[in-house]
C-alpha positions in Angstrom: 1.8 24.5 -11.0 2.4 25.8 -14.3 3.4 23.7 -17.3 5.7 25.8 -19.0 8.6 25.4 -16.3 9.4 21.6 -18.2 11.3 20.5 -21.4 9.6 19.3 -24.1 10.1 15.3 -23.6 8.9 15.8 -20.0 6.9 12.7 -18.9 4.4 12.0 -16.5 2.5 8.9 -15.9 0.0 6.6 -13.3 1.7 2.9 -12.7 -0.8 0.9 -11.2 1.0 -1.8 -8.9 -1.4 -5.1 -8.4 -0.8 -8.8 -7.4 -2.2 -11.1 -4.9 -1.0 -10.1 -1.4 2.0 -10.8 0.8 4.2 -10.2 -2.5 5.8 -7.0 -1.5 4.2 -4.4 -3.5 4.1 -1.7 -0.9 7.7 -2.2 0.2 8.2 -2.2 -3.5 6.9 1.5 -4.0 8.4 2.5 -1.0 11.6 1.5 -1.8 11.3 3.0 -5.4 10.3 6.0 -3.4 13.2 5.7 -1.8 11.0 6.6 1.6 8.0 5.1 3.9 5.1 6.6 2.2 2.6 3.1 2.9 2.6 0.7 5.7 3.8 -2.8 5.5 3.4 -6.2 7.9 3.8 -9.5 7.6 0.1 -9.8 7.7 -1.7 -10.8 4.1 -4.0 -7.8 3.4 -2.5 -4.8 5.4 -3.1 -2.8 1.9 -6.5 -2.1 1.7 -6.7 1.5 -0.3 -5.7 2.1 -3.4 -2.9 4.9 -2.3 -1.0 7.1 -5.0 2.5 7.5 -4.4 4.6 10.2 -6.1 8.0 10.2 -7.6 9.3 13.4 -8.6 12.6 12.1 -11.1 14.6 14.0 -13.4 12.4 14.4 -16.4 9.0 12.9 -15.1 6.7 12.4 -12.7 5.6 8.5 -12.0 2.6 8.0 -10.1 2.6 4.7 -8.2 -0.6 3.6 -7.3 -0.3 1.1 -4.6 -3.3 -1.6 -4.9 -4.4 -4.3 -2.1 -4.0 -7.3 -2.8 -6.3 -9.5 -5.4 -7.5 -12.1 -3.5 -11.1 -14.1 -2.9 -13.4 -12.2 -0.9 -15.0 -13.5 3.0 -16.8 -10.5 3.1 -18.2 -7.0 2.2 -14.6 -5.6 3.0 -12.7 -8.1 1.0 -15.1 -7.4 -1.7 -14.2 -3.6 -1.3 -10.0 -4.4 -1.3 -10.4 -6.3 -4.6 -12.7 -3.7 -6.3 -10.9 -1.1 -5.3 -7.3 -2.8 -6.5 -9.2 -3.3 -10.1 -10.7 -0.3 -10.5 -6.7 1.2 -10.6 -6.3 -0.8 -13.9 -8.6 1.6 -15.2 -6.7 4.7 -15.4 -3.2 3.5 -15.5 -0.8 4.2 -18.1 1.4 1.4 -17.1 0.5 -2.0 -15.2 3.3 -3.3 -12.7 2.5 -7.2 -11.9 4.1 -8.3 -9.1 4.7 -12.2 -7.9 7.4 -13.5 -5.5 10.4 -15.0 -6.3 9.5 -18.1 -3.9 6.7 -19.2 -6.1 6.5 -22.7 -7.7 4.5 -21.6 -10.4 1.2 -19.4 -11.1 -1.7 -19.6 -8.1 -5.3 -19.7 -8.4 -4.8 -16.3 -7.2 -2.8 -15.5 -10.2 -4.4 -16.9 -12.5 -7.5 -14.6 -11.7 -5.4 -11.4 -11.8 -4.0 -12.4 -15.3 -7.2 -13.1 -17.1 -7.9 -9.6 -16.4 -4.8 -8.2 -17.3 -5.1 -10.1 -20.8 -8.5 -7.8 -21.1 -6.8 -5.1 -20.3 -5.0 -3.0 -23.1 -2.9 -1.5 -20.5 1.4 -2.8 -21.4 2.1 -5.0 -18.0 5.5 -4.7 -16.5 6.0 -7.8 -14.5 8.3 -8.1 -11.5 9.4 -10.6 -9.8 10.1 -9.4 -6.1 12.3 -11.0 -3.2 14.9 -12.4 -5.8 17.6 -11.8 -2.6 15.4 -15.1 -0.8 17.2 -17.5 -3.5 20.3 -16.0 -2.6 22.8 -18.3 -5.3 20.1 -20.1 -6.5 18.5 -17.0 -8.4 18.2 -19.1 -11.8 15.3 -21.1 -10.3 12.9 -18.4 -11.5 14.0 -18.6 -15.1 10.9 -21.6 -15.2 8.5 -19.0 -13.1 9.9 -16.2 -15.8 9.1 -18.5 -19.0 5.9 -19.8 -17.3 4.6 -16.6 -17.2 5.4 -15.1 -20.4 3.4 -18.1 -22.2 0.5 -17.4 -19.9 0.6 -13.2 -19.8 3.6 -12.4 -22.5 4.1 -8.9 -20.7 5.9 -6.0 -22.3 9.2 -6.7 -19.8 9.8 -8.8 -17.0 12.5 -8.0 -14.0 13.8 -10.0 -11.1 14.2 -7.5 -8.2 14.2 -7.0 -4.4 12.9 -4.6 -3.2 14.8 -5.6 0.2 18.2 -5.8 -0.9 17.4 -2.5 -3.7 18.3 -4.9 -6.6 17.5 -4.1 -10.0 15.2 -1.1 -8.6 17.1 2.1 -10.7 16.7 -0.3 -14.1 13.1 -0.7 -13.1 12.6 2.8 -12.7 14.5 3.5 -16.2 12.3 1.2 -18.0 9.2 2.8 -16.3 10.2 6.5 -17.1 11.1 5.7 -21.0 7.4 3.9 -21.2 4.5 6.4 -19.4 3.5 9.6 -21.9 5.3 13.0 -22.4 3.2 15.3 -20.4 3.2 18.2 -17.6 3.2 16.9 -13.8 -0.2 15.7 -12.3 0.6 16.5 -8.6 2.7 19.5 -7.1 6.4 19.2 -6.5 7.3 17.2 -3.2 4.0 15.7 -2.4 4.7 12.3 -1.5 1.0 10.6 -1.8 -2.5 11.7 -2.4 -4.0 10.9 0.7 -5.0 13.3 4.3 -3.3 13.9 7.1 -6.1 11.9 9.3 -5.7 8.8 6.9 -1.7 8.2 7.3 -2.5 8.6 10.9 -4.6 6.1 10.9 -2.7 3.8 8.9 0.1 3.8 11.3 -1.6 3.2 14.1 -3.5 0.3 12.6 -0.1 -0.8 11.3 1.2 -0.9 15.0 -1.6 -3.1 15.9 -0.8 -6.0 12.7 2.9 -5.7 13.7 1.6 -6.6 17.3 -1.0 -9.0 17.4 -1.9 -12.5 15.1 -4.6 -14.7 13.9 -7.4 -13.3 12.9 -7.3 -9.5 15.0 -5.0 -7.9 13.0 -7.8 -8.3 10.1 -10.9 -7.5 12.0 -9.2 -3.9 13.1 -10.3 -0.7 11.6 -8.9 2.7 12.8 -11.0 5.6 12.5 -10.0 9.3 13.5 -11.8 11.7 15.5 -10.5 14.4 16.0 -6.8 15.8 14.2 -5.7 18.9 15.5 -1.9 20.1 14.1 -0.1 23.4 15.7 -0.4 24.5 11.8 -4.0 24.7 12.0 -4.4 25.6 15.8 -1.3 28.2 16.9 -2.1 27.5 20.0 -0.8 23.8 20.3 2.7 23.1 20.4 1.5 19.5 19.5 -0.5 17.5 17.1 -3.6 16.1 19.2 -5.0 12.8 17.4 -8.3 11.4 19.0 -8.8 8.4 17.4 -10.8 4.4 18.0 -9.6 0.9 17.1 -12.3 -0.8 16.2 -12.6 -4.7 16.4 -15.9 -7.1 15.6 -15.6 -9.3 19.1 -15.6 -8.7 23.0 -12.6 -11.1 22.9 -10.2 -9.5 20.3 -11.1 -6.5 22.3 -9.0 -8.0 25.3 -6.7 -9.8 23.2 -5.5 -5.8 22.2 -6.1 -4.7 25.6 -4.0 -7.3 27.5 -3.1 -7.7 30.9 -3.7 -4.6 32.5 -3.9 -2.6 29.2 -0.3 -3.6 28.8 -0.7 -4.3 25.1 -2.9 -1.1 24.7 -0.2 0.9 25.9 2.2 -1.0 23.9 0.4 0.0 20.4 -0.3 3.6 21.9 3.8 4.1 22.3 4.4 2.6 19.3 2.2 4.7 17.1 2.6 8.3 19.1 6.6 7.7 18.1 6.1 6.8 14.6 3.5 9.6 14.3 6.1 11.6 15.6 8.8 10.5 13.7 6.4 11.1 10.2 5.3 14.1 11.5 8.5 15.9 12.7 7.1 17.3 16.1 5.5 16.0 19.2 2.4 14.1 19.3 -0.7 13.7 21.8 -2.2 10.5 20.7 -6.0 9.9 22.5 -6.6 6.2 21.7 -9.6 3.8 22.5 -10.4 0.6 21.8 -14.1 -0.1 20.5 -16.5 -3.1 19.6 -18.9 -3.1 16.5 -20.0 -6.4 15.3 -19.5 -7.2 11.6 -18.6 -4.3 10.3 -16.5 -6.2 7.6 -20.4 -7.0 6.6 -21.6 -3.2 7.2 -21.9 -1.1 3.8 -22.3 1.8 6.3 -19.4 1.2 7.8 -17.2 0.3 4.8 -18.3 3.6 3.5 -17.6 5.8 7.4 -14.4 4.2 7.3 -13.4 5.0 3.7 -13.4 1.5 2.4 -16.0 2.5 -0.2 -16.7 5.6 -1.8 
């Protein structure tokens, strides 16, 4: 893509997104996307690449790099997630710091993350998402908003929901007049920066948090095979996905399983149709459910599954 296509004024610019987790910054970037481009759950954690999300606007191009969340680490995987959201900062033009609207005040986790955006020299945005929770009691975060600016004293602050789509085109405004004038960094209409075989895997490993509690949903890793698409291979008039859940014990093993594979199947359906739907054509989806003991503790693992470079 050639630079000469854009007006002088053009702006392009990497937003890192960051926060402890279960605060909404994935269904924030997707609803500033204005389209599914991570997964989400109700599970704490389900982020656990940094992801780059593209918005193509008139006059720029913003960058959204989606973090997981900064929490403290169990083990070797949790100590990947945090690096991994911190090492974002590092090339980010902007910082977007996002807390929830239900909090009383700043967490231990918080207070972590903003020590290290005070070393930063990065301008923090901070957001404060799910302000549609307080429904007509939205003034309760003016103590959160003060509370923080003493602490952090970030460029902007914004109450928002990414839920509800409140506040979400002003955040977007704000961001666009504040990254640097420059050409595009990624090619008109990509959506992220990731493979086809990762987003596969992500969806299926988000079917399994949506359907399963305690501690499985964080002892799953999904790992793909084999990806074969009718682009690459003429001869398919499907894409065929080979791919193995993997969990640490015999017992969350039949906890996904379930009676008669019932559950199994359940996850299977559930990820061939929203494969299908995020691919646009029919899908053959091979799955299998494997043990391998610790490999939240396995460097060689971490690094097979892409959770370390």
């Amino acid at each position: 893509m050639t630079t000469d296509k854009f007006d002088e004024g053009y702006r392009s610019g990497i937003v890192a997104v960051v926060g402890r987790p279960n605060v909404g910054k994935s269904s924030l970037v997707n609803a500033l996307l204005r389209c599914k481009a991570t997964i989400v759950s109700p599970k704490p954690q389900t982020t656990r690449n940094r992801i780059r999300c593209i918005a193509d606007v008139e006059g720029g191009q913003i960058v959204f790099t989606d973090t997981p969340g900064i929490h403290k680490p169990q083990h070797r995987l949790g100590e990947a997630i945090v690096d991994s959201a911190l090492e974002a900062l590092d090339d980010a033009d902007l910082i977007l710091y996002v807390v929830s609207a239900q909090d009383e005040g700043i967490t231990g986790q918080d207070r972590h993350i903003i020590e290290r955006l005070k070393s930063s020299n990065t301008p923090v945005i901070m957001v404060i998402n799910k302000v549609d929770i307080l429904g007509s009691k939205k003034a309760k975060i003016l103590p959160l908003i003060d509370t923080y600016r003493k602490k952090l004293n970030p460029m902007y602050v914004l109450p928002v929901s990414a839920r509800e789509n409140i506040n979400l085109e002003t955040l977007m405004d704000f961001i666009l007049e504040h990254i640097p004038e420059g050409p595009p960094m990624y090619m008109e209409d990509m959506l992220i920066d990731r493979s086809s075989r990762f987003l596969a895997a992500e969806i299926i490993r988000e079917q399994v948090l949506l359907r399963t509690d305690q501690e499985v949903p964080h002892s799953v890793a999904v790992e793909i095979l084999e990806y074969k698409s009718p682009e690459e291979y003429p001869e398919r008039r499907d894409t065929y996905i080979r791919g193995v859940i993997f969990v640490e014990r015999r017992g969350q093993k039949l906890i996904l399983l379930g009676s008669g594979g019932e559950k199994m199947k359940e996850i299977g359906t559930a990820a061939r149709e929203a494969l299908e739907s995020f691919l646009g054509g029919k899908v053959f989806l091979d799955l299998w459910i494997k043990v391998r003991k610790d490999w939240r503790n396995s460097e060689s693992d971490l690094r097979r599954l892409g959770y370390r470079e």
